[in-house]
C-alpha positions as CSV (number, residue, x, y, z in Angstrom):
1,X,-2.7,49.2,70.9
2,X,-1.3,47.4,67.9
3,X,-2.4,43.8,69.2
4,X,-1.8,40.0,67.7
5,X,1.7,37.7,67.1
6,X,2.6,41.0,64.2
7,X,1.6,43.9,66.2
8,X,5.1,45.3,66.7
9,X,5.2,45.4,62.4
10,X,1.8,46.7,62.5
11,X,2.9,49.5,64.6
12,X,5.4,50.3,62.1
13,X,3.7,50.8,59.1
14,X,0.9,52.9,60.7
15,X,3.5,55.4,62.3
16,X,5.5,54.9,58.7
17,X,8.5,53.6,60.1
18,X,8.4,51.0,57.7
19,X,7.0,51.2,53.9
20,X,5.1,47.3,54.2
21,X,5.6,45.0,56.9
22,X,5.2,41.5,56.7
23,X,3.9,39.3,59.5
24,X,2.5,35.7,60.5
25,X,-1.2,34.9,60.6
26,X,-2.7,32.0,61.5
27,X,-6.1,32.7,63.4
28,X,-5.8,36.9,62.8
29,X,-2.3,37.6,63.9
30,X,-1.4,39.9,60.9
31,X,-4.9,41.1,60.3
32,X,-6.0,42.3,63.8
33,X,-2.9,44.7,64.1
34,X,-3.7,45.9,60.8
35,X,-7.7,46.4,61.8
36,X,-6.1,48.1,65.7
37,X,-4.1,50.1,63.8
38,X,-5.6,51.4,60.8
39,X,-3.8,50.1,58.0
40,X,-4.4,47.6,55.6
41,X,-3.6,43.7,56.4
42,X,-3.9,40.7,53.6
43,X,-3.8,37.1,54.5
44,X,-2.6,35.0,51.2
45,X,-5.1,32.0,51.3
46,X,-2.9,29.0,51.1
47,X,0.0,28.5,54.0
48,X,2.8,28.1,51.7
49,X,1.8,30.8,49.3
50,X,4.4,32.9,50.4
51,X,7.7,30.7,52.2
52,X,8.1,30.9,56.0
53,X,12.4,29.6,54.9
54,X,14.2,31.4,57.5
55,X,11.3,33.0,59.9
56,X,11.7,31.7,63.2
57,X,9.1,31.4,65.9
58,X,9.6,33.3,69.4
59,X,11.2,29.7,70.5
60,X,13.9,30.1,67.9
61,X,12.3,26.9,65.4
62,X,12.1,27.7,62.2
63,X,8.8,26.3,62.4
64,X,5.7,28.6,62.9
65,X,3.1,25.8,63.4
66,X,0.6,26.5,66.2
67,X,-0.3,22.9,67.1
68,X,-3.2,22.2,64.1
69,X,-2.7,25.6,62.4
70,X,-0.4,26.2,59.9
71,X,0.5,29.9,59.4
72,X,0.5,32.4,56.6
73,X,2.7,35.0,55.9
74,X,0.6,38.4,55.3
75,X,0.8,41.8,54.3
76,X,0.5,44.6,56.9
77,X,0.4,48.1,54.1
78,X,-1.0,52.0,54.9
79,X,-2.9,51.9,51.6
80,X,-5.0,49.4,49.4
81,X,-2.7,50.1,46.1
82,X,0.6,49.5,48.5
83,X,-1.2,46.2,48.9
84,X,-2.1,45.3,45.5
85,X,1.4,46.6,44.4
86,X,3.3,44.7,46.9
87,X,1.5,41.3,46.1
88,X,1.9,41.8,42.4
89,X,5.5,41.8,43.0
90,X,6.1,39.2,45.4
91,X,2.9,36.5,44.3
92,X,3.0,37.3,40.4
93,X,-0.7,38.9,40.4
94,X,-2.9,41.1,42.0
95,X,-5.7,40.6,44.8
């Protein structure tokens, strides 16, 4: 059971289809499928950290909001220095 909005990606890394997936989280949606599926999930702690530009919701907006909530985009990773790696690459510093 991979679980959450980013399950499918979770799903991925953990059966290494995938070297890092990168999903949406706004209330856990990146971070449970990472916790169902044993990997590693980071939520960046501002909303426009990392750009939602072209990611489309499952209505075909570009906009991810969920009515009050606005969403992050995370890190889904099958080891802690994958993590740290990846977000030293993409945010300029590590976690």
């Amino acid at each position: 059971m991979s679980g959450g909005s980013s399950g499918g990606e979770g799903a991925l890394v953990a059966c290494k289809a995938t070297a890092f997936g990168i999903g949406s989280d706004s209330g856990g949606s990146a971070r449970m499928p990472a916790a169902f599926c044993g990997i590693y999930g980071y939520k960046p702690t501002g909303s426009k950290r990392l750009s939602l530009k072209g990611r489309l919701s499952p209505n075909g907006m570009e906009s991810l909001k969920f009515g009050d909530l606005d969403p992050s985009m995370g890190f889904l990773t099958r080891s802690i220095e994958d993590l740290v790696w990846l977000c030293s690459k993409t945010l300029g510093k590590t976690i």
